[in-house]
Backbone as a printed PyTorch tensor [residue, N CA C, xyz], in Angstrom:
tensor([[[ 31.9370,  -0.0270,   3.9400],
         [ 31.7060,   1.3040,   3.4060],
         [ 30.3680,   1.8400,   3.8830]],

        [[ 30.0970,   3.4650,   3.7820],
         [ 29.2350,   3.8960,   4.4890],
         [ 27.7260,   3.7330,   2.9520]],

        [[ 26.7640,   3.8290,   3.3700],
         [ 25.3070,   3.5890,   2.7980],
         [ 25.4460,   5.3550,   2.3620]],

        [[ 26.2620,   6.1020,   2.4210],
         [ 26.0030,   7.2770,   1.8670],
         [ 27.4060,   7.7090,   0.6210]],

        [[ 27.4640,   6.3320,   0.4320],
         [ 28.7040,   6.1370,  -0.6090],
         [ 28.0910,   6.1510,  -2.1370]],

        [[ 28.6770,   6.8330,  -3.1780],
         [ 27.3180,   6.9350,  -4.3300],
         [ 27.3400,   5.8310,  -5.0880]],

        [[ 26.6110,   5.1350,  -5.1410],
         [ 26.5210,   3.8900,  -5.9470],
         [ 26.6270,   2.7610,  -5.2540]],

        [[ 26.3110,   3.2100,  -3.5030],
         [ 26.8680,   1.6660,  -2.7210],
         [ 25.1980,   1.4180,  -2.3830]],

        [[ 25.0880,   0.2960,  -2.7430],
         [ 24.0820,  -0.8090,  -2.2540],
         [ 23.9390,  -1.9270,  -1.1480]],

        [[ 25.0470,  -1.6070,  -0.6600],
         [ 24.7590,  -2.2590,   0.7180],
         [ 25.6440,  -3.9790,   0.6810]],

        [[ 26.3810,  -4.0250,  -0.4320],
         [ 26.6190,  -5.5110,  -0.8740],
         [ 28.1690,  -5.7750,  -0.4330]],

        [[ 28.6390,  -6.8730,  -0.0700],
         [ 29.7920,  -6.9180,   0.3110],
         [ 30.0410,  -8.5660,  -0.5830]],

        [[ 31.1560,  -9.0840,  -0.2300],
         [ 31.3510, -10.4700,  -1.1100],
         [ 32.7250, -11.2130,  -0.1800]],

        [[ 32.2270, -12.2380,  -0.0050],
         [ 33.8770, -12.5250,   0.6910],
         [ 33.6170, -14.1170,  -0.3760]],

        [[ 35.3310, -14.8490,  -0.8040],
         [ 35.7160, -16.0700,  -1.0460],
         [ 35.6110, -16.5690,   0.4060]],

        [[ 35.3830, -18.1560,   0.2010],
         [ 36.0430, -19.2850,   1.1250],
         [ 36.9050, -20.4780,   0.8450]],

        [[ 37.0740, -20.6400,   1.9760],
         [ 38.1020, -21.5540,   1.2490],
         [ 37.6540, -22.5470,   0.3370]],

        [[ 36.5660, -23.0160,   0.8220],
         [ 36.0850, -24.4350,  -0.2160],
         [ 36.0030, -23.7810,  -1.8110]],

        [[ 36.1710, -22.7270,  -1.7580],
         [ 35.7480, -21.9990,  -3.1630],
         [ 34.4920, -21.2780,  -3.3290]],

        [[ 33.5410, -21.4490,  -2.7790],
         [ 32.6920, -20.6160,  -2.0050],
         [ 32.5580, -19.4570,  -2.1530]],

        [[ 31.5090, -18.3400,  -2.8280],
         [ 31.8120, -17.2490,  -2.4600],
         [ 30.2400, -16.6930,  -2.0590]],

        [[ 30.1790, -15.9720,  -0.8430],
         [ 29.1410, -15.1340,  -0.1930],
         [ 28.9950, -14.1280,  -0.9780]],

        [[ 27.7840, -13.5510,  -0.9800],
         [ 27.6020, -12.5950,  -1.2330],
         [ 26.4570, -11.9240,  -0.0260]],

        [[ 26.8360, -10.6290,   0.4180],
         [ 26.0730, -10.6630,   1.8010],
         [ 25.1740,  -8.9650,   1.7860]],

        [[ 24.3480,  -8.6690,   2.0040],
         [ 23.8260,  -7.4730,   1.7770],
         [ 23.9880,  -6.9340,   3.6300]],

        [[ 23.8640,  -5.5940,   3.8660],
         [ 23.6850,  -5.0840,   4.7690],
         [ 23.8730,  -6.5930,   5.8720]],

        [[ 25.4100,  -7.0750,   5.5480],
         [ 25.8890,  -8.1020,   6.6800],
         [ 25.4600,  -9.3280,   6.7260]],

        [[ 24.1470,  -9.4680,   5.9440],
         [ 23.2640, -10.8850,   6.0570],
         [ 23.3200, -11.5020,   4.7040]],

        [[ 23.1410, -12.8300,   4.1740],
         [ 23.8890, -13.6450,   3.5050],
         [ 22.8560, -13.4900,   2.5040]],

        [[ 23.2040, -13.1110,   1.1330],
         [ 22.1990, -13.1220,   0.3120],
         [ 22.2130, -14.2350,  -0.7690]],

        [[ 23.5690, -14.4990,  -1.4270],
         [ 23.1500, -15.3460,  -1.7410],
         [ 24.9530, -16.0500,  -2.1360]],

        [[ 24.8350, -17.8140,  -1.9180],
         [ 26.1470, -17.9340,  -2.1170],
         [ 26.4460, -18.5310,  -3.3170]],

        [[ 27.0910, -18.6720,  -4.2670],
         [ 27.8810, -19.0640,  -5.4930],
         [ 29.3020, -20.2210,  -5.3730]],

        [[ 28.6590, -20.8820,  -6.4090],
         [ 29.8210, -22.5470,  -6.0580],
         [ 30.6010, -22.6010,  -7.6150]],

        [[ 31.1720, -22.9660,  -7.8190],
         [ 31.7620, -23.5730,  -9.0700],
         [ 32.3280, -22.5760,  -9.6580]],

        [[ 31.8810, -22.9570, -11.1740],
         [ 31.8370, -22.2270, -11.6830],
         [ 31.6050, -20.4890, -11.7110]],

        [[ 30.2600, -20.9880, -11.6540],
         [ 29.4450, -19.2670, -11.2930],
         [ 30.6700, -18.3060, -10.2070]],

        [[ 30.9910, -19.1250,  -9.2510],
         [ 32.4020, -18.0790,  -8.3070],
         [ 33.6370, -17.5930,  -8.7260]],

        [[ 33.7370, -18.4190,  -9.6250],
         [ 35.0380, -18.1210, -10.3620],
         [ 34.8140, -17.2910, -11.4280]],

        [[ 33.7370, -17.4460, -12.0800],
         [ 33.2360, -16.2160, -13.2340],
         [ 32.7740, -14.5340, -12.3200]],

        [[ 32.1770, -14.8370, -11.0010],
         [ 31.7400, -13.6200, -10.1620],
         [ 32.9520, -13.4200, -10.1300]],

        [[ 34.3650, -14.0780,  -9.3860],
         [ 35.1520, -13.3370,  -9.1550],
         [ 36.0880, -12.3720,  -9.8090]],

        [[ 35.8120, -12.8080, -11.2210],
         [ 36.9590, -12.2700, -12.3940],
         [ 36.3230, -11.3640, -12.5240]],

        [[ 34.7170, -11.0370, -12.9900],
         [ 33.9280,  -9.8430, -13.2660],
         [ 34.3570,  -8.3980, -12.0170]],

        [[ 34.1990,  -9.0450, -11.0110],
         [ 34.2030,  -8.0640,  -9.8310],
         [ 35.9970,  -7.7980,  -9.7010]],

        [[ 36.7150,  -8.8970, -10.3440],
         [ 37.8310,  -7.7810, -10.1300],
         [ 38.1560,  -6.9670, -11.0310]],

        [[ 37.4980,  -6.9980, -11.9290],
         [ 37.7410,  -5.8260, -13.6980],
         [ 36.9380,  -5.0740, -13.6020]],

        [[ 36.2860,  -4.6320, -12.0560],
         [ 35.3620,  -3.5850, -12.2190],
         [ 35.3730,  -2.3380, -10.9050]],

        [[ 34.9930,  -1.2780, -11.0960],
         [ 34.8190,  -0.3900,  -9.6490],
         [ 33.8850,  -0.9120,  -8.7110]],

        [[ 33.9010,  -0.2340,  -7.9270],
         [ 32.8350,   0.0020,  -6.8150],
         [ 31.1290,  -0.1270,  -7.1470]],

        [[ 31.1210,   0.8720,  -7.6700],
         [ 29.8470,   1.1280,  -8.1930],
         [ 29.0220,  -0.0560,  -9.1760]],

        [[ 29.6430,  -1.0190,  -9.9210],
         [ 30.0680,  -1.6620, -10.8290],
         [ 30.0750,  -3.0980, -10.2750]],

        [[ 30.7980,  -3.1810,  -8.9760],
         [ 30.7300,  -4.4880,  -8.1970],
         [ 29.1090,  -4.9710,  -8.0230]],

        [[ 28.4350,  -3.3210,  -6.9530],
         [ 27.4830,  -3.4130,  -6.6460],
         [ 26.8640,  -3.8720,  -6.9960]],

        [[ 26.4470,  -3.2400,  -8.4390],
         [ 25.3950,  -3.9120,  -9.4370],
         [ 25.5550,  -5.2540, -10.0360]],

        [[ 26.9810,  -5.2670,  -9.9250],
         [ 26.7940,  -7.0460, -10.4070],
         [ 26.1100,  -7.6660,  -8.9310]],

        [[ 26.5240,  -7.2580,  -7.9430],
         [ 25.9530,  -8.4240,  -7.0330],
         [ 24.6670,  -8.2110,  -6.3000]],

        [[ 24.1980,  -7.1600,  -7.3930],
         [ 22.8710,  -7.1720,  -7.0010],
         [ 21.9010,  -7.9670,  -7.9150]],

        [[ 23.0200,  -7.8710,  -9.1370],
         [ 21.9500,  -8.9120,  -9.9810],
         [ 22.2260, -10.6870, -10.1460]],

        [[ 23.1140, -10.6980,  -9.1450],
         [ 23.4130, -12.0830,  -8.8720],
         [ 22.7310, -12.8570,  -7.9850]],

        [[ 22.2990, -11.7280,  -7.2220],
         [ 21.1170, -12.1810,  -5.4420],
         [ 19.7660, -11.8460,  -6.2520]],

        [[ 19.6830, -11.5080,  -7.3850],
         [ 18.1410, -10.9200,  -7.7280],
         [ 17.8570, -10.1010,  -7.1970]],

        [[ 18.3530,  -9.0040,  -6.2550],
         [ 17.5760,  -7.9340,  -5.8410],
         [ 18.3520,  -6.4100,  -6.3130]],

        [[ 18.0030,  -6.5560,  -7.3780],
         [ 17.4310,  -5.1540,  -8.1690],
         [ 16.2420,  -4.5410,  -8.9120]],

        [[ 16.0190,  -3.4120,  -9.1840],
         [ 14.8080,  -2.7830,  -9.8290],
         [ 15.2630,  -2.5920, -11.3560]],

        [[ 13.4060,  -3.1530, -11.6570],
         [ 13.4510,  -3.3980, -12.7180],
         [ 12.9330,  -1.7430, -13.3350]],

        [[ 13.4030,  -1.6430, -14.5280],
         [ 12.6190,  -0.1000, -15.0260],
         [ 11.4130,   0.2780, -14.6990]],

        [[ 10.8890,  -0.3240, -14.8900],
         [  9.4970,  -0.0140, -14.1240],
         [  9.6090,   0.8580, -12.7840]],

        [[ 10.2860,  -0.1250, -12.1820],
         [ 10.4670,   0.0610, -10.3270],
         [ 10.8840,   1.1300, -10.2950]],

        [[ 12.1800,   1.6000, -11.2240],
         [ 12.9700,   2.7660, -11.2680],
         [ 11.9060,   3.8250, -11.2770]],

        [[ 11.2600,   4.0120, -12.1620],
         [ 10.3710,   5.2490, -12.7920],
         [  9.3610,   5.0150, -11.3890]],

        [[  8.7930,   4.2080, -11.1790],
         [  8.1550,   4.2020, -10.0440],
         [  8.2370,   4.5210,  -8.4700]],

        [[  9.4450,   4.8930,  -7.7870],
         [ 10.1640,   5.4800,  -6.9190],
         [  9.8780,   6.7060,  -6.8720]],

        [[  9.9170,   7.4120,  -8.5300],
         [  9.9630,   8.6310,  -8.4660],
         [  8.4280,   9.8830,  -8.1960]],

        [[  7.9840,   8.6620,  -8.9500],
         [  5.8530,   9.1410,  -8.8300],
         [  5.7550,   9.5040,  -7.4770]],

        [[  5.0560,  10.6270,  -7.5540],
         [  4.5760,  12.0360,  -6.3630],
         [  3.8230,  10.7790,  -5.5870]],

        [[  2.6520,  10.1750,  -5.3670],
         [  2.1330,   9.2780,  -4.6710],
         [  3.1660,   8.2090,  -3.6200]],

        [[  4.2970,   8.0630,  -4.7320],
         [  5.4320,   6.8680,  -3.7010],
         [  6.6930,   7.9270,  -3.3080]],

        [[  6.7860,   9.0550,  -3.0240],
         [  7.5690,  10.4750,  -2.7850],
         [  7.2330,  10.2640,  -0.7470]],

        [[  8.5860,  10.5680,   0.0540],
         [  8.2500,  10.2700,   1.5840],
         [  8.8480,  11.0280,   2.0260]]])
């Protein structure tokens, strides 16, 4: 999907066979999930949208903003 999709973060997810599941940002491997934890990612992400995926697998790799960060984006000084 395109980076000008609303709510897309750049995150994609593929299973493997071993059970395995990637989770890959802008193509590169962010972070992978075994056991358990894959089988719980996978049920979440299929009871959910797009937008919804994202954010789970952004907070599965750790890379999301915290409130702070949010409000902080917006301050005239960090403005580009």
């Amino acid at each position: 999907m395109s980076a000008s999709v609303e709510g897309d973060l750049g995150f994609t997810s593929r299973a493997r066979k071993t059970g395995e599941v990637q989770v890959l940002r802008h193509d590169t491997l962010a972070a992978t999930l075994r056991g358990a934890a894959a089988m719980e990612f996978l049920a979440e992400v299929a009871d959910c949208g797009h937008s919804d995926a994202q954010q789970l697998m952004a907070r599965v790799t750790g890379n999301y903003k915290h409130g702070n960060e949010r409000l902080a984006a917006s301050h005239p000084r960090n403005r580009r």
